[in-house]
C-alpha positions as CSV (number, residue, x, y, z in Angstrom):
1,X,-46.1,5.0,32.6
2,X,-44.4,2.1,31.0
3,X,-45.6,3.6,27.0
4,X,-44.3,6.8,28.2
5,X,-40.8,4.8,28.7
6,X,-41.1,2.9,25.7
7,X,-41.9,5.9,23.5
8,X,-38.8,7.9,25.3
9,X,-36.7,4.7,24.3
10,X,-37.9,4.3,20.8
11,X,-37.3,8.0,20.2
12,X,-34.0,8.3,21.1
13,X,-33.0,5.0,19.6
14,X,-34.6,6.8,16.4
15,X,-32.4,9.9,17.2
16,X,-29.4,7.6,17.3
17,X,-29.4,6.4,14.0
18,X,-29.9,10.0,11.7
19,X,-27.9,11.1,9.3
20,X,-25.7,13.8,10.0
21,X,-25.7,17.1,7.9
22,X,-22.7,16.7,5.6
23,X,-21.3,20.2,7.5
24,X,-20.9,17.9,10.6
25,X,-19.1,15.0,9.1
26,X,-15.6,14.6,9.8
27,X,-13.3,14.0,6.5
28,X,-11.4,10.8,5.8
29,X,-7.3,11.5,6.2
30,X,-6.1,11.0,2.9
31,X,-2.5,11.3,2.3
32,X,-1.9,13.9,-0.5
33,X,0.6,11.3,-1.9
34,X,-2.0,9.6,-3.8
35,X,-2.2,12.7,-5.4
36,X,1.3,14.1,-6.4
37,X,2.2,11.8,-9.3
38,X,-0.7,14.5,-10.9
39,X,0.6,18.0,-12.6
40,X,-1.2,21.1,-11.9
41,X,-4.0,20.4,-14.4
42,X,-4.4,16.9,-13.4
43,X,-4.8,17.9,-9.5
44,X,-7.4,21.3,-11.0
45,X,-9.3,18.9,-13.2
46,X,-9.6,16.3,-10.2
47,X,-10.4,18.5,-7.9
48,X,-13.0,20.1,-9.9
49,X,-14.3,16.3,-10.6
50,X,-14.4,15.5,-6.6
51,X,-16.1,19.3,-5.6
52,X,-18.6,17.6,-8.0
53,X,-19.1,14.4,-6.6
54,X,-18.9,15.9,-3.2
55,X,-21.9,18.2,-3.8
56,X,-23.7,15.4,-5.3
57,X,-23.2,13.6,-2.3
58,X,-23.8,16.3,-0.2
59,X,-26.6,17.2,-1.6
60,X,-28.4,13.5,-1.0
61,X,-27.2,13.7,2.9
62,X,-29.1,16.4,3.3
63,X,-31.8,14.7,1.9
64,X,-31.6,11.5,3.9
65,X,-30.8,13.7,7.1
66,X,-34.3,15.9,6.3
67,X,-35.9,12.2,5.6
68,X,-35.0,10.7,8.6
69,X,-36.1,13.6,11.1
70,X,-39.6,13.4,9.3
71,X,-39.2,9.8,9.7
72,X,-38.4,9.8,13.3
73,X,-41.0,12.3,13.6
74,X,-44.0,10.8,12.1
75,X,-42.7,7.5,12.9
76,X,-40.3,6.8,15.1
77,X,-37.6,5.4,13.0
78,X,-35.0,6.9,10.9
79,X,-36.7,6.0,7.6
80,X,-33.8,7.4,5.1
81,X,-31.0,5.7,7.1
82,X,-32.8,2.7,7.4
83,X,-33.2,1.9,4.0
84,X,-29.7,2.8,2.7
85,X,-30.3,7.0,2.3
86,X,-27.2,7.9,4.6
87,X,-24.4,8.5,2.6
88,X,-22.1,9.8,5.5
89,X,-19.2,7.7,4.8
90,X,-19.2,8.6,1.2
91,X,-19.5,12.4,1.9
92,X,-16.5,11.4,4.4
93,X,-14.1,10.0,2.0
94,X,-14.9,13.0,-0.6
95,X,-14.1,15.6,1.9
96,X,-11.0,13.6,2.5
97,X,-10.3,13.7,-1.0
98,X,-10.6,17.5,-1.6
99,X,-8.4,18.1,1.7
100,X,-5.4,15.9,-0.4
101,X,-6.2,17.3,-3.8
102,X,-5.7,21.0,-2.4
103,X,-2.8,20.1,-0.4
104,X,-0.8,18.3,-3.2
105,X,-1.9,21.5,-5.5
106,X,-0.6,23.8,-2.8
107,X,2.8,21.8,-2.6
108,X,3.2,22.0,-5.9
109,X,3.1,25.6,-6.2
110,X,-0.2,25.4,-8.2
111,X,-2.9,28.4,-8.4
């Protein structure tokens, strides 16, 4: 009985710690300020620099996220998030900084 408690405990302390698909992470609230000093083809080649960077990112979150339920799986610990694979506050602050990049491009009447 008490293994079948400390395998439920070790699981879900496993389950705790994965990284999140970068679909489910929440963006950082950048201001679009940081962004307005930019013309229109500063703010289209920045943004086309941070949809870069944020599918780059993405694109190793998934990774670490498929990593860790293998991980858990097989082992019972998130093995991608554990050593440094979770890039979810990096995805975070890139999200954040498309949101601002679109909305300073939008208030400037940009296309």
């Amino acid at each position: 009985m008490n293994l079948k408690i400390g395998a439920a405990v070790i699981l879900t302390v496993g389950l705790v710690g994965c990284a999140k698909r970068p679909d489910a992470i929440v963006p950082v609230d950048i201001p679009m300020a940081a962004y307005t000093n930019l013309g229109c083809a500063g703010l289209s080649q920045e943004l086309v620099k941070e949809r870069s960077t944020l599918a780059s990112l993405s694109k190793q979150q998934n990774q670490a996220a498929t990593g860790d339920a293998v991980g858990v799986f097989l082992l019972g610990v998130p093995a991608s998030s554990t050593f440094g694979g979770d890039k979810e506050g990096q995805v975070a602050v890139s999200k954040g900084k498309v949101n601002a990049i679109e909305s300073a491009s939008k208030s400037k009447g940009c296309k």
